[in-house]
C-alpha positions as CSV (number, residue, x, y, z in Angstrom):
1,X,-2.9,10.2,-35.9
2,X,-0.8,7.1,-36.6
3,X,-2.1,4.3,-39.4
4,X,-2.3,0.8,-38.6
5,X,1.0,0.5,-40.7
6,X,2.9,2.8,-38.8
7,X,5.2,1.6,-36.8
8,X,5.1,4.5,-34.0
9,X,4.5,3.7,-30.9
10,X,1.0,4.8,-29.3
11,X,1.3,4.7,-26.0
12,X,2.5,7.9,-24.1
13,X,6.5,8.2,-23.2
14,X,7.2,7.2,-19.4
15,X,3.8,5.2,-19.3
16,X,6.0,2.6,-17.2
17,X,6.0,5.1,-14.7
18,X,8.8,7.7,-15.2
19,X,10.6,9.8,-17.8
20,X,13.0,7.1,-18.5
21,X,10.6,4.5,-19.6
22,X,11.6,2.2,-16.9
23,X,9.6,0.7,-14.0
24,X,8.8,3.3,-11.3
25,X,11.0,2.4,-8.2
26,X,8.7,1.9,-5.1
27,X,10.8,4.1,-2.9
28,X,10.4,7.1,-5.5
29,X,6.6,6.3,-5.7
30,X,6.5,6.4,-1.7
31,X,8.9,9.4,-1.4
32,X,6.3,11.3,-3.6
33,X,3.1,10.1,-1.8
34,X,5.1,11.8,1.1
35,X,5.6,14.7,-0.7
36,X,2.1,15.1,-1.2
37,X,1.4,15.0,2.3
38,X,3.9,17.5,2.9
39,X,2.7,19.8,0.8
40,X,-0.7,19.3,2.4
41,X,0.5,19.3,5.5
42,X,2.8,22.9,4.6
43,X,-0.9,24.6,3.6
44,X,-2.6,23.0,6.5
45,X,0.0,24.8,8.9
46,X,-0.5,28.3,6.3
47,X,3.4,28.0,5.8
48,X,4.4,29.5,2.1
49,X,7.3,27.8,0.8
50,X,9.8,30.4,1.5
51,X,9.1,30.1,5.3
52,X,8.8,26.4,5.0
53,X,12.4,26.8,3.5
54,X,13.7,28.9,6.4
55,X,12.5,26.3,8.7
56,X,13.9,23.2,7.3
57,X,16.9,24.2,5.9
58,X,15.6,23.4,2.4
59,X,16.0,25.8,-0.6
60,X,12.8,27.5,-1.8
61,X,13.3,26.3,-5.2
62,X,14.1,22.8,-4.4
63,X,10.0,22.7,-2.6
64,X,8.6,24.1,-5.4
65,X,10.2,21.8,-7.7
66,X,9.0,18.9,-5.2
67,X,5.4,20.3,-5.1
68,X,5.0,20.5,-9.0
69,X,7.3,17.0,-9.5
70,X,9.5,18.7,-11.6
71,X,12.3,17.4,-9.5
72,X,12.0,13.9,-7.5
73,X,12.7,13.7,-3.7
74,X,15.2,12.1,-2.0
75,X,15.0,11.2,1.2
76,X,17.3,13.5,3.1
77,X,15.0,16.4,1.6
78,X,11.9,14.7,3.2
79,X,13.0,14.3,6.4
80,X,13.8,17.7,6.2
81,X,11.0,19.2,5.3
82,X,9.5,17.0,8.0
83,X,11.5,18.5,10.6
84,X,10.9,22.0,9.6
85,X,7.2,21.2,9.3
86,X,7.6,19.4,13.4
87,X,6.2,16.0,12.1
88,X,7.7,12.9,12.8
89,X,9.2,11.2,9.8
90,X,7.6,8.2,11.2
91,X,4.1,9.1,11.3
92,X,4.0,10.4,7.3
């Protein structure tokens, strides 16, 4: 525990909003709502992620590390794993 004298922050890294400590882009923030829904969408359709990745083209490792936010989406992957999953990227 930090004294009032210390001059440590208290406050938890990344609590802007990512690992960085800057600002959390509203694309990334939407990107991983969608990813969210994908993932719920992937159970919904009782897809694991290895057949999920034969579908769409998208490495088992790289959902995974999408599902957990280890790694952050991008866009191309989304749309990806939209069209493997048969939803319109426009209704997500």
């Amino acid at each position: 525990m930090t004294s009032p004298s210390d001059p440590r922050p208290t406050s938890a890294p990344g609590a802007t909003g990512s690992r960085t400590g800057r600002a959390a882009d509203p694309v990334e923030v939407r990107l991983g709502a969608a990813v969210q829904r994908l993932y719920r969408a992937r159970l919904a359709a009782g897809l694991s992620q290895y057949a999920l990745a034969a579908r769409s083209g998208v490495a088992q490792p790289v959902i995974s590390g999408l599902e957990s936010g280890r790694q952050p989406p991008t866009l191309t992957t989304v749309i990806r794993l939209l069209e493997g999953l048969g939803i319109d990227e426009f209704t997500i």
